[in-house]
C-alpha positions, 0 to 999 in steps of 0.5 A: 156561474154562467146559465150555459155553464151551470146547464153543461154541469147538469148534463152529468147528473147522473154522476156521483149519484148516492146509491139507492138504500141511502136516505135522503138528505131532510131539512128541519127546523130546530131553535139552538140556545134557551129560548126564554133567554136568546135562541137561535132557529136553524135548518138542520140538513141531514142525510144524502144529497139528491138531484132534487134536495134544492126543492125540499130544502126550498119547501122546507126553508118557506115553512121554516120562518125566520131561518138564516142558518142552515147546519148540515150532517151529510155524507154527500151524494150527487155532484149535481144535486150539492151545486143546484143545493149551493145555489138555494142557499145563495140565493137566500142569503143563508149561512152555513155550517157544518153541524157541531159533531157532524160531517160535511163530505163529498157533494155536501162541500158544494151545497157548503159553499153556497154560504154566505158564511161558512163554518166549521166547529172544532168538532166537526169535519169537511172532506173532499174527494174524486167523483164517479160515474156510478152506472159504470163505477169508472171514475171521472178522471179517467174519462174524457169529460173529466177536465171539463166537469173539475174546471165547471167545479172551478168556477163554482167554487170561485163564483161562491168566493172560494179558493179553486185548490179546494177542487184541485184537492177533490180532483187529486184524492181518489173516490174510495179515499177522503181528504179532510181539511185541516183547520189551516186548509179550511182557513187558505181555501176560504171554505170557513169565512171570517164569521 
């Protein structure tokens, strides 16, 4: 995404913000598999996506060592905060999955995205969903800028190689509901990748 365009989406930061009791989203290392045979070190992601998930990933990614797959749990959280975590992990060229058994929902379907292969087990659910101006609990489509943030979302979701009707299911699905994607909807929206 364009410089300008992605400091225009942080201009609605506020926006879909989790509300304050929620615990923030933590990243920790764990090894997947028997490690005196072969394993696996993920970064597990776990919790509420905040403005500032991005840096503690980063933090936490530094230490983590040899880490090429990052594996979330979250419920979602700030609009903003998914696109900047998005961008961190396509800058370290970092798969992603959903963790097996967990849910990837709201905020959480963006920072997915940034990976450069994506998954999600049979186990485990992704959904979408309308964003909401929580200072005045007004949903964004029915203000003015509403148009402007979903084609801003657009964008994002085709710079990172997906398919721009993953937005347009957020956009159609009102805030208080979820659109989970089925296997065949996560396989058209390119959300999964062939990996």
């Amino acid at each position: 995404m364009r410089a300008k365009s992605f400091v225009a989406v942080l201009a609605f930061a506020v926006l879909s913000i989790a509300p304050a009791e929620a615990a923030a989203m933590t990243f920790k290392p764990a090894d997947i598999g028997d490690c005196r045979i072969s394993c696996e070190r993920v970064l597990m992601a776990e919790g509420d996506i905040t403005l500032d998930s991005d840096v503690l990933f980063e933090r936490a990614f530094e230490k983590a060592g040899n880490v090429r797959t990052v594996m979330l749990d979250s419920p979602g959280g700030n609009v903003v905060g998914g696109l900047k975590l998005g961008y961190s992990f396509r800058r370290a060229k970092l798969n992603v999955s959903v963790a097996p058994g967990g849910e990837c929902f709201s905020a959480c379907a963006y920072a997915m995205l940034g990976g450069v292969s994506r998954r999600v087990p049979e186990n485990a659910r992704f959904g979408v969903h309308g964003f909401v101006d929580r200072r005045s609990k007004v949903s964004a489509r029915d203000m003015s800028y509403d148009k402007d943030i979903y084609g801003l979302l657009r964008l994002f979701a085709e710079e990172m190689g997906v398919s721009p009707s993953l937005i347009v299911m957020a956009e159609k699905t009102r805030n208080e509901d979820l659109r989970i994607l089925s296997r065949e909807e996560l396989k058209k929206t390119r959300v999964v990748t062939g990996r």
